[in-house]
C-alpha positions in Angstrom: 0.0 0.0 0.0 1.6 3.6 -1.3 0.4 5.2 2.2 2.2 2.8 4.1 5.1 2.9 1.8 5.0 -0.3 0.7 6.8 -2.1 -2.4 4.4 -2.9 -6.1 5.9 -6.2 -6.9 4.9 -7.5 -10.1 5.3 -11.2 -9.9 4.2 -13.2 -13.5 3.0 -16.6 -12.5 3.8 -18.6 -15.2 4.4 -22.3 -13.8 1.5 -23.5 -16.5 2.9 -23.0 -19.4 0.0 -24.1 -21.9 -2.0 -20.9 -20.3 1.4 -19.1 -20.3 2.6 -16.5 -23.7 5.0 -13.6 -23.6 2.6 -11.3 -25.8 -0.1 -12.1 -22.4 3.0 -10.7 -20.3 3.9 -7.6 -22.2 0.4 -6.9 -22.6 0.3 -6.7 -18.4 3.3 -4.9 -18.3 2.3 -2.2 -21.0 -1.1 -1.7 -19.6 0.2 -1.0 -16.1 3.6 1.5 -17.6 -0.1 3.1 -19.7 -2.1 3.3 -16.0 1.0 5.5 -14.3 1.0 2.0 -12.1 4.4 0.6 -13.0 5.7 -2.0 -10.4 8.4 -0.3 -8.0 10.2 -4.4 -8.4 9.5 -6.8 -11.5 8.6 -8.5 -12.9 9.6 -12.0 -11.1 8.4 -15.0 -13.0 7.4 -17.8 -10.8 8.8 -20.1 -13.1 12.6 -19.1 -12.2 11.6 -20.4 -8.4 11.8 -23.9 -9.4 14.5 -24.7 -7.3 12.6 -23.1 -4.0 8.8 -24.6 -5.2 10.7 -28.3 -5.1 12.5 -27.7 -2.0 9.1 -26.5 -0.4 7.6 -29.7 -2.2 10.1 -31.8 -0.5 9.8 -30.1 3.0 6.1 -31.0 2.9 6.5 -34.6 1.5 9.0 -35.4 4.3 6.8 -33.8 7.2 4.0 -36.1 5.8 1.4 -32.8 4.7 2.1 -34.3 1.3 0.6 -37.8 -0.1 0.9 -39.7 -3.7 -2.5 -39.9 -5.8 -2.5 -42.6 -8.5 -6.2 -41.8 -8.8 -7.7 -41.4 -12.6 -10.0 -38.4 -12.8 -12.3 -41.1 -14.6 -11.8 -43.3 -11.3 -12.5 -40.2 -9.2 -15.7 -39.1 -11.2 -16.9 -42.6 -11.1 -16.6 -42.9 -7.0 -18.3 -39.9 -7.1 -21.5 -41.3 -8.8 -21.4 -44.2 -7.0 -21.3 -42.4 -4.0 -24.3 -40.0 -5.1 -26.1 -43.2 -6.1 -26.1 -44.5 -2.9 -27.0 -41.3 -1.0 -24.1 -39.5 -0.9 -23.8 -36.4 -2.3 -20.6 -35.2 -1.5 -18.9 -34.7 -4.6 -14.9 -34.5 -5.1 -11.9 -36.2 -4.3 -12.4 -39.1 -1.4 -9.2 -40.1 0.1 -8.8 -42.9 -1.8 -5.1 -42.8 -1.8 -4.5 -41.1 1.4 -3.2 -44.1 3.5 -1.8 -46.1 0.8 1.4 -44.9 1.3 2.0 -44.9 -2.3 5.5 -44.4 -3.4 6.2 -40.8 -5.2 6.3 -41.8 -9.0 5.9 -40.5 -12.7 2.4 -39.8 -13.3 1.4 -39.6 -9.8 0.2 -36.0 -8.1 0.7 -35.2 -4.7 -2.1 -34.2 -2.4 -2.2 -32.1 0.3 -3.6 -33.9 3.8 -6.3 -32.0 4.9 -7.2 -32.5 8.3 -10.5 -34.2 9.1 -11.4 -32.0 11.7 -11.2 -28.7 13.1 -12.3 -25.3 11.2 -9.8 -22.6 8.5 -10.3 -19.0 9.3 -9.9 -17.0 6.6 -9.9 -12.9 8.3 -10.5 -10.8 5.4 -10.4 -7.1 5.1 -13.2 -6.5 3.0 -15.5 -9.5 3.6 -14.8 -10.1 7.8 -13.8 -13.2 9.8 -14.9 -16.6 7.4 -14.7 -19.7 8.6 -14.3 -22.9 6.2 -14.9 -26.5 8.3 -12.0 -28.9 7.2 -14.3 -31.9 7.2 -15.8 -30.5 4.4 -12.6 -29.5 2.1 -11.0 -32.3 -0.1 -7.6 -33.4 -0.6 -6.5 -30.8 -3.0 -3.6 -31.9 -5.6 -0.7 -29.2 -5.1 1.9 -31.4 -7.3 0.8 -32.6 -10.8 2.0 -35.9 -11.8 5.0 -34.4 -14.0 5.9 -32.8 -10.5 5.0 -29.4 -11.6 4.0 -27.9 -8.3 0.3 -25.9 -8.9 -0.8 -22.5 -8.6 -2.1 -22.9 -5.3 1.5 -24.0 -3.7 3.7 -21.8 -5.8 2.0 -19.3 -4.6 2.0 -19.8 -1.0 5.7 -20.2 -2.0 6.2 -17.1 -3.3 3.8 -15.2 -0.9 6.4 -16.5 1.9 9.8 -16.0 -0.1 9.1 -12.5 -0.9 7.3 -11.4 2.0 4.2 -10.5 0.5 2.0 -8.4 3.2 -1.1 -8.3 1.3 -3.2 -10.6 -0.9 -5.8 -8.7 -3.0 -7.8 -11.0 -4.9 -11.3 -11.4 -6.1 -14.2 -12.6 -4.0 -14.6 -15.6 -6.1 -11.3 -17.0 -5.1 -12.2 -17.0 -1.5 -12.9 -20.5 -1.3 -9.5 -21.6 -2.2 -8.4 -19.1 0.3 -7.8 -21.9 2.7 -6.0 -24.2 0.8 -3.4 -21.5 1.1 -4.0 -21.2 5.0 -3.4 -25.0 5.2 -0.2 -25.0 3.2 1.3 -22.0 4.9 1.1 -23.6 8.7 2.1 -27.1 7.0 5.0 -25.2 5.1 5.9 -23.4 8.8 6.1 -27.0 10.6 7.7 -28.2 7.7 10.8 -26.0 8.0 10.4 -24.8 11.6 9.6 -21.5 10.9 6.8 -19.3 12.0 6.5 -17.3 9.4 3.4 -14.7 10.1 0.3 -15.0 7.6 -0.5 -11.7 4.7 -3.6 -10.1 5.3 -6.2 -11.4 2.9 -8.7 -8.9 1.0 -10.9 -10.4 -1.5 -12.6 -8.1 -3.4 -16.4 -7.8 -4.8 -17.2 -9.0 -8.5 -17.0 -6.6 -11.3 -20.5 -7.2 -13.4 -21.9 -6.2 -16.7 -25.2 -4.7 -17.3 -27.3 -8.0 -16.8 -25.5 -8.7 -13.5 -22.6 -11.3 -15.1 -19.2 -11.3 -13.9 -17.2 -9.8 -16.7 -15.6 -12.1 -18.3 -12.9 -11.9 -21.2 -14.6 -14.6 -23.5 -18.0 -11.9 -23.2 -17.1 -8.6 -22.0 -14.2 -5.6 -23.3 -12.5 -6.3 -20.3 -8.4 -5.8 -21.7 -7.0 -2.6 -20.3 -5.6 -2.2 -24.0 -8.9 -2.1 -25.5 -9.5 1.2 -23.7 -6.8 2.5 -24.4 -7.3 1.5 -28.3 -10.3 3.7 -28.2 -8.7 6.4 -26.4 -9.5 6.5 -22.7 -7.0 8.8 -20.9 -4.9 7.0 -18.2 -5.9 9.4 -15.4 -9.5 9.0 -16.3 -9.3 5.0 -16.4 -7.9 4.7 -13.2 -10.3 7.0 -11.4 -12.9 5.1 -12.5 -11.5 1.9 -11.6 -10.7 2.9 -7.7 -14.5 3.9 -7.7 -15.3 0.5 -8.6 -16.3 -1.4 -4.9 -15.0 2.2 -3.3 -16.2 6.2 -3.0 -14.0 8.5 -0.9 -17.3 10.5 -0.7 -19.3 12.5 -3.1 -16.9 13.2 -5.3 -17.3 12.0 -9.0 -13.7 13.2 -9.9 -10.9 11.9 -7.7 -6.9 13.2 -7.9 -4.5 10.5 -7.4 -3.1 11.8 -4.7 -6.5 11.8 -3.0 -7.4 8.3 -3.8 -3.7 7.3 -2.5 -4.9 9.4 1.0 -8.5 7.8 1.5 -8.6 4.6 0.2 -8.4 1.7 2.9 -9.3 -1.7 2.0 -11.5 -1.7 4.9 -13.8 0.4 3.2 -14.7 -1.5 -0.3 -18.0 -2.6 -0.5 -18.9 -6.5 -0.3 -21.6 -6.0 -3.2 -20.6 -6.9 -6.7 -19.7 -3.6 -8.8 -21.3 -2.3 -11.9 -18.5 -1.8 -15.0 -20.5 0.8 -16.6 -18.5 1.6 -19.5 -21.1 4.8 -20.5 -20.2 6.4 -16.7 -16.4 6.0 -17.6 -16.8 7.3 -21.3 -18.9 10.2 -18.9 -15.8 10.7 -17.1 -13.1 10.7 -19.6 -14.9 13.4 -21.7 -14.8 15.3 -18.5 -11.2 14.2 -18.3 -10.3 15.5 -21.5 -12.8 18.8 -21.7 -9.9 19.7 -18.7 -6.6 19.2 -20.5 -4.9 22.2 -21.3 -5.3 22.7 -25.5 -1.7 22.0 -26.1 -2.3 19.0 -23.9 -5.0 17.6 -26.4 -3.7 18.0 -29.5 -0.5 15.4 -28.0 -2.8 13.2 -26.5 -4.9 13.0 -29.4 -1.8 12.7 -32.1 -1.8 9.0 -32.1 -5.4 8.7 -33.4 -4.6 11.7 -36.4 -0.5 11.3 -37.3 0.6 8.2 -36.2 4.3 8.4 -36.1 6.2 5.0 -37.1 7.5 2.9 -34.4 5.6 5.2 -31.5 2.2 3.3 -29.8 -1.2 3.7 -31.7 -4.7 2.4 -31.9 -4.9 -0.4 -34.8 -3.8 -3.7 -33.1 -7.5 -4.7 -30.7 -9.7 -6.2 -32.8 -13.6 -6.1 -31.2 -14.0 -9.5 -29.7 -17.3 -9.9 -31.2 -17.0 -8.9 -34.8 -13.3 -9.5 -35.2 -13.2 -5.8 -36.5 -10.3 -3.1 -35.7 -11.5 -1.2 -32.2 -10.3 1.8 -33.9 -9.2 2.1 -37.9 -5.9 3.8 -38.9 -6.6 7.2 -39.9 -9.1 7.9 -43.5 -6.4 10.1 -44.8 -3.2 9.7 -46.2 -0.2 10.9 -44.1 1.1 13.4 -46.1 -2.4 15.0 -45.9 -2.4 15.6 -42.3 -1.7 19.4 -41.6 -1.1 20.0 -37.7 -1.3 23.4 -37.7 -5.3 22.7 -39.1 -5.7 20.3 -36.3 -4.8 22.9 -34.2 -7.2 25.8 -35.5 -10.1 23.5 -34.5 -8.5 21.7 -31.7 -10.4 23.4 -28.8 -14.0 22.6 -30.3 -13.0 19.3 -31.0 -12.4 18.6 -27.6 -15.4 20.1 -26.4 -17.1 17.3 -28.1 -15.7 13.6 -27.5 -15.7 11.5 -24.7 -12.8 9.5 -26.0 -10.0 10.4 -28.9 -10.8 7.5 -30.7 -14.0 9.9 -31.8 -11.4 12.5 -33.3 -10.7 11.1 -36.9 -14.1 11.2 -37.7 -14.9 14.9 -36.6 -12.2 15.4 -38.3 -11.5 13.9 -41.5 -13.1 16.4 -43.6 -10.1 18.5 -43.3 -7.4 16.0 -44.5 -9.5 14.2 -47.1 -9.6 15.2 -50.6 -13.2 14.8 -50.8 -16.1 15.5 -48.3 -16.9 11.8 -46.6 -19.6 10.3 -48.6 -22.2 9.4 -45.8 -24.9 7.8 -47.3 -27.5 8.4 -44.8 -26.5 12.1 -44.0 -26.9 12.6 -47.9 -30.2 11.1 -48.3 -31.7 13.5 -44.9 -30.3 16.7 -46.0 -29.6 16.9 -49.3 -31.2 14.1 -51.3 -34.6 14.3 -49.4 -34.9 17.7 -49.1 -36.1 19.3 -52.1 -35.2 23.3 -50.3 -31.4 21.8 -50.6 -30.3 22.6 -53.9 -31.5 26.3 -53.6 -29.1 26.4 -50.7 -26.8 25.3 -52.5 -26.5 27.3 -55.0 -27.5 30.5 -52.3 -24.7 29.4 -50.0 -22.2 28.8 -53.2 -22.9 32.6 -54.4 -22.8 33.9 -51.3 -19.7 32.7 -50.4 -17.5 33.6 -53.2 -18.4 36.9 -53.1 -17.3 37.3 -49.1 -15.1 40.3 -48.4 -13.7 38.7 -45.1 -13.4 34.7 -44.7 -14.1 33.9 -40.8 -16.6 32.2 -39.1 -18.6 36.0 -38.1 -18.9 36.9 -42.2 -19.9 33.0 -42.7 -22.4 32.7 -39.9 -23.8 36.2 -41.0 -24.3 35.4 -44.7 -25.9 32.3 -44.1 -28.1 33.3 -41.5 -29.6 35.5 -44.2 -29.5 33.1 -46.9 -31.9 31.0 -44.3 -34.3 34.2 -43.3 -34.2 34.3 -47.6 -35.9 30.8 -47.6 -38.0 30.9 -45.1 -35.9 28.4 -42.7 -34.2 28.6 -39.3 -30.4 28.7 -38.8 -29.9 24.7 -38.1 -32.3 23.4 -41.0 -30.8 25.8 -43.6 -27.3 24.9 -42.9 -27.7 21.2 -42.7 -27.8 20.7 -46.8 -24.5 22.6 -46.4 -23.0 21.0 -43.5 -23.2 17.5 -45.6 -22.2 19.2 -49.2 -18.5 20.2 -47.1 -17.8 18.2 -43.9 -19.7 14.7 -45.1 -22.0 14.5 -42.0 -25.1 16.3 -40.2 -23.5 16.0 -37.1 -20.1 17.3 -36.4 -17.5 20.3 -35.3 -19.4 23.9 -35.3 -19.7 24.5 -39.1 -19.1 28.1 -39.1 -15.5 27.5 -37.2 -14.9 24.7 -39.8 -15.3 26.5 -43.1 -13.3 29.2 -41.9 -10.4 26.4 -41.4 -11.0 24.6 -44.5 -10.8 28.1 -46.6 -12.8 29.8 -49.4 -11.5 27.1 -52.6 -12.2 24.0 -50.7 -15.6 24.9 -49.6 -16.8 26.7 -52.4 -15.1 23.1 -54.7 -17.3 21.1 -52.7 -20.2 22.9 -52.5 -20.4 22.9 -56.1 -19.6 19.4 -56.2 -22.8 18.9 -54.3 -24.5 21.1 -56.4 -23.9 19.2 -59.6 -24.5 15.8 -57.8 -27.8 16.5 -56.7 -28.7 19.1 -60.0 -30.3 17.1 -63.0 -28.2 17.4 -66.3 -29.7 19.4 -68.8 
């Protein structure tokens, strides 16, 4: 915990190596240098303890904790039906081998010797004292059968080598909580050591919209995938120490603050609510604060990518199998900063994320206006007023003295009183002729970016499109 100056370890357990891959590991280790949360020691990977995991294994085999299993999981599901045929529902392993006194061997996994009576108290921060009868907890496997020591004793392992305070987990891995009890006293006798216990936090569920515990196979739950779409750091990890946790009313929490207040002690038992349209809320509120200058950086990824520097094109949606976010419209030698920059602060005012950027945009850098189907059909196409505006707004523009948003706004405005229209419904046939779109940047403070030529070129473009041939 920062406030008790404590040490971020990042340890990689990797003993499995079929659910083990180095792009998995540099995905955790970019997402966390992305979050401002890199570790302060790491990463460690469990795998390079092999020498301490088997002298821990042999410590517990000698003291007798540990047992030999020749048991099938065939044999084992099999005594299980029996058992639930004859009244017995108790399903999971039965002891079978426990008193053989089987021999260690190839092929055979060791179990741990779980007492038969007696109760495993599991004091948790967040969740209070719980208490797990032994009778009732089965001779778990902590050595496979190829002597690859599990999860479940590595990490008790590791929790004791590196002196691990804290163990922060979710509240569905409570129940194996014990199991980890169990092996630390056995691992104390074992090598005559009394080696004090971490405290144990597990915290509540994080839950989609119809209650389900996110999960990666349903839900966007990869840090990179926000990131892709252009959630700022700061905003991302507000929103995630919210999650379970409020330091009050605030919405909006500095680092600093959250680093004060926060105490484990305090998270909420009931499951959280990911609700990605409150964190899309409160990174446009993030990024409505950034300092202009600020913006256009943060944003240059999603409107110049620069060769070998990070940007959004590599998360595909895992439903559709589609890019997250698509590589700029334009070509690069298109892109004109110092025209970002001119509408820069209006842009801003107007996305929650940056990955909305390109398309507000585009109409600057493309050599065409975007040809949006349905935003033709609404303004121009179906409206039988547009080409009169057209042709009004063509006119009228050429002959401007001054070219700025004021003359712009002021000449159209009277083009509109001229055909009996408001403001918004006469410059929407307009708005789609030059920008591609009836929804967008202001459209006054974008013509007077794009310039005179351009807009007048695509205005009669649109003209000519939507006039009949003679």
């Amino acid at each position: 915990m920062r406030q008790n100056g404590g040490t971020f370890i990042l340890r990689i357990e990797d003993t499995d190596a079929a659910r083990n891959r180095p792009e998995w590991t540099d995905g955790i280790i970019t997402a966390l240098d992305w979050l401002g949360m890199a570790p302060d020691e790491g990463p460690f990977f469990q795998s390079a303890q092999a020498e301490v995991h088997a002298a821990a294994i042999e410590a517990l085999w000698e003291s007798g904790a540990l047992y030999a299993c020749a048991c099938t999981r065939e044999q084992i599901d099999e005594r299980t039906r029996l058992r639930a045929a004859a009244g017995d529902p108790t399903p999971g392993y039965d002891g079978y081998c426990r008193d053989l006194g089987l021999p260690r061997a190839e092929g055979r996994a060791l179990r741990f010797r779980t007492p038969d009576e007696g109760v495993v108290e599991v004091h948790d921060l967040v969740r209070g004292d719980v208490e797990f009868p032994q009778r009732a907890l089965e001779d778990f496997i902590c050595v496979k059968g190829n002597g690859q020591p599990l999860f479940v004793l590595a990490n008790a392992v590791d929790d004791r080598t590196m002196a691990i305070s804290h163990v922060i987990r979710g509240e569905d891995q409570l129940p194996t909580t014990p199991r980890q009890i169990m092996l630390w006293g056995a691992l104390n006798r074992a090598e005559g050591v009394d080696l004090s216990l971490p405290a144990y936090a597990h915290l509540p569920l994080l839950v989609n919209e119809r209650g389900k515990k996110l999960s990666k196979r349903r839900d966007p739950v990869a840090v990179e995938m926000y990131r892709e779409q252009g959630y700022l750091p700061a905003a991302f990890r507000n929103y995630l120490a919210l999650l379970g946790w409020s330091p009050g009313d605030e919405e909006i929490v500095p680092l600093d603050v959250i680093l004060d207040r926060f105490r484990l002690e305090d998270v909420q038992r009931s499951p959280a609510f990911f609700d990605v349209k409150k964190l899309s809320h409160m990174n446009g509120v993030y990024i409505r604060d950034l300092p202009v200058d600020d913006f256009v950086t943060a944003t240059r990824p999603w409107v110049d990518p620069v060769a070998g520097e990070w940007a959004p094109g590599g998360w595909t949606d895992p439903d559709t199998g589609a890019p997250v976010v698509s590589p700029p419209a334009w070509a690069p030698d298109r892109y004109d900063a110092d025209v970002f920059a001119a509408l820069a602060a209006v842009t801003q005012e107007r996305v929650s994320v940056l990955g909305e950027v390109p398309e507000l945009v585009d109409f600057l850098f493309l050599d065409n206006a975007p040809d949006d189907a349905d935003s033709w059909q609404k303004a121009i196409a179906g409206d039988n007023g547009a080409p009169l505006i057209l042709g009004e707004a063509l006119a009228a523009y050429e002959a401007l003295s001054t070219w700025n948003k004021e003359s712009l706004h002021e000449v159209t405005l009277a083009i509109a009183e001229a055909v009996g229209r408001k403001l918004g419904k006469a410059q929407a046939p307009i708005r789609v002729a030059v920008m591609g779109r009836t929804r967008g940047l202001p459209l006054f403070d974008s013509l007077a970016v794009l310039g005179r030529n351009e807009t007048c070129r695509r205005l009669a473009a649109a003209l000519a499109r939507v006039t009949p041939a003679p």
